[in-house]
N, C-alpha and C positions, 0 to 999 in steps of 0.2 A: 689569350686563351686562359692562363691562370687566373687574370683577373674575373674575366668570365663564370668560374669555377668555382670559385673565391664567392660571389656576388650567391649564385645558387646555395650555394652553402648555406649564405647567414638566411636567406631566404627560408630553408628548408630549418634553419633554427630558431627564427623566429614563426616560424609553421609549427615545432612544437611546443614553444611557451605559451601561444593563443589559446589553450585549453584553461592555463594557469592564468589568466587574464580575463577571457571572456566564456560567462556559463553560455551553454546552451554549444559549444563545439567539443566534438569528441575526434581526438587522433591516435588511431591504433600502434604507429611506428615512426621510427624515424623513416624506413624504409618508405611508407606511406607520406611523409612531410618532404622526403627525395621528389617523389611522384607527385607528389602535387604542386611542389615548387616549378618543377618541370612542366606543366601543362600551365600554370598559372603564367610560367613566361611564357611561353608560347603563343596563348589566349594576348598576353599584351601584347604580345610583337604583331600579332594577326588581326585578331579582333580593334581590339584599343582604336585606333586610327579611326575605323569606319565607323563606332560608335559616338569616337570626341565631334568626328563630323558631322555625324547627322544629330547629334543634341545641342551642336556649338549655339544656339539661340539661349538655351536653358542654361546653357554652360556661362554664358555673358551676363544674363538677367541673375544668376545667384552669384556672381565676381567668383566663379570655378569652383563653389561648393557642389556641383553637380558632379562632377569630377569624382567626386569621395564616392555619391552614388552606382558609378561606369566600375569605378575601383571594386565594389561590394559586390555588383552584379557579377563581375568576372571572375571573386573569387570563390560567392557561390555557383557560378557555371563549371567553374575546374573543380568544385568537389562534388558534382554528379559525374565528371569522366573518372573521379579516382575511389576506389573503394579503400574502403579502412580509415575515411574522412565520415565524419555526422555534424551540418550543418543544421541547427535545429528551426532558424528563422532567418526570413532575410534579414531584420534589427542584427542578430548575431555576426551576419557574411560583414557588415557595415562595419560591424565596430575590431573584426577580425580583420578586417582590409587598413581597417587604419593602425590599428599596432601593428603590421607587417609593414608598412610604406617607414613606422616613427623606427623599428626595429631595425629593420636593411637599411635604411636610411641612413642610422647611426653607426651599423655596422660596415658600410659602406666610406664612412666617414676617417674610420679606424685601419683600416683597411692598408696597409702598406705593399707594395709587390717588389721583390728584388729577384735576379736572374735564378730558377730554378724551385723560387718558395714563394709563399705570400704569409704575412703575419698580422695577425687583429692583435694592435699595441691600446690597450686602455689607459695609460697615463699618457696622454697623448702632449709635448711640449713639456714633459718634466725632464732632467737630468734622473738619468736611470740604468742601471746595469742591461746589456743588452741579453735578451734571453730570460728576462725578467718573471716572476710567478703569474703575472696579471697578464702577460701576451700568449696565445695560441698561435705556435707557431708549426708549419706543417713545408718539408723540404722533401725534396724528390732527390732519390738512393739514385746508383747507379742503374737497378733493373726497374727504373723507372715507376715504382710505388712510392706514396706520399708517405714520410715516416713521420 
């Protein structure tokens, strides 16, 4: 479940560096990169499947660059369910779908989970003081809020 949580998160942070990345998208909030991280997984848990199925012919003849297309379509379809999202072109949803796969991806990569925390460690395989300037690290209190 943290890991889960964890995974939304880098998602919904790399939702709001795609404005600093690619012109033509506007994100009102973090509030709003919460909500869209949120239906954009949803959209892949639900949609994805039935989509990779029935394009699997396009999907084989480009070797899965089709793939990046389903990616782009789905995340401009979650930013018509979510307001305080402005996707200006599909060119844009494309090139925003793909720095959020390279983002979580890598945030996913970094990603450490231990009983009760999880931590994103960026020196990843170095000797390093633990608690480090370069790790976000977030622990659950006793009345169960992430500190």
């Amino acid at each position: 479940m943290v890991r889960l949580l964890g995974k939304w998160l880098g998602v919904a942070l790399s939702v709001l560096a795609i404005p600093y990345l690619v012109s033509g998208i506007r994100v009102e909030s973090f509030g709003t990169a919460l909500a869209l991280a949120l239906v954009l997984g949803l959209l892949n848990v639900v949609l994805k499947p039935l989509l990779v199925l029935l394009t699997l012919p396009f999907t084989l003849i480009t070797f899965g660059f089709f793939l990046w297309v389903i990616n782009g379509f789905l995340f401009w379809l979650s930013s018509q369910f979510v307001s305080g999202i402005e996707v200006q072109s599909f060119g844009s949803a494309l090139f925003a779908s793909l720095w959020i796969s390279l983002i979580s991806g890598f945030l996913s990569l970094t990603l450490t989970q231990e009983k009760g925390r999880f931590r994103w460690s960026f020196e990843r395989g170095q000797a390093k003081p633990r608690n480090s300037s370069s790790d976000i690290d977030l622990e659950k209190d006793s009345t169960g809020r992430w500190t």
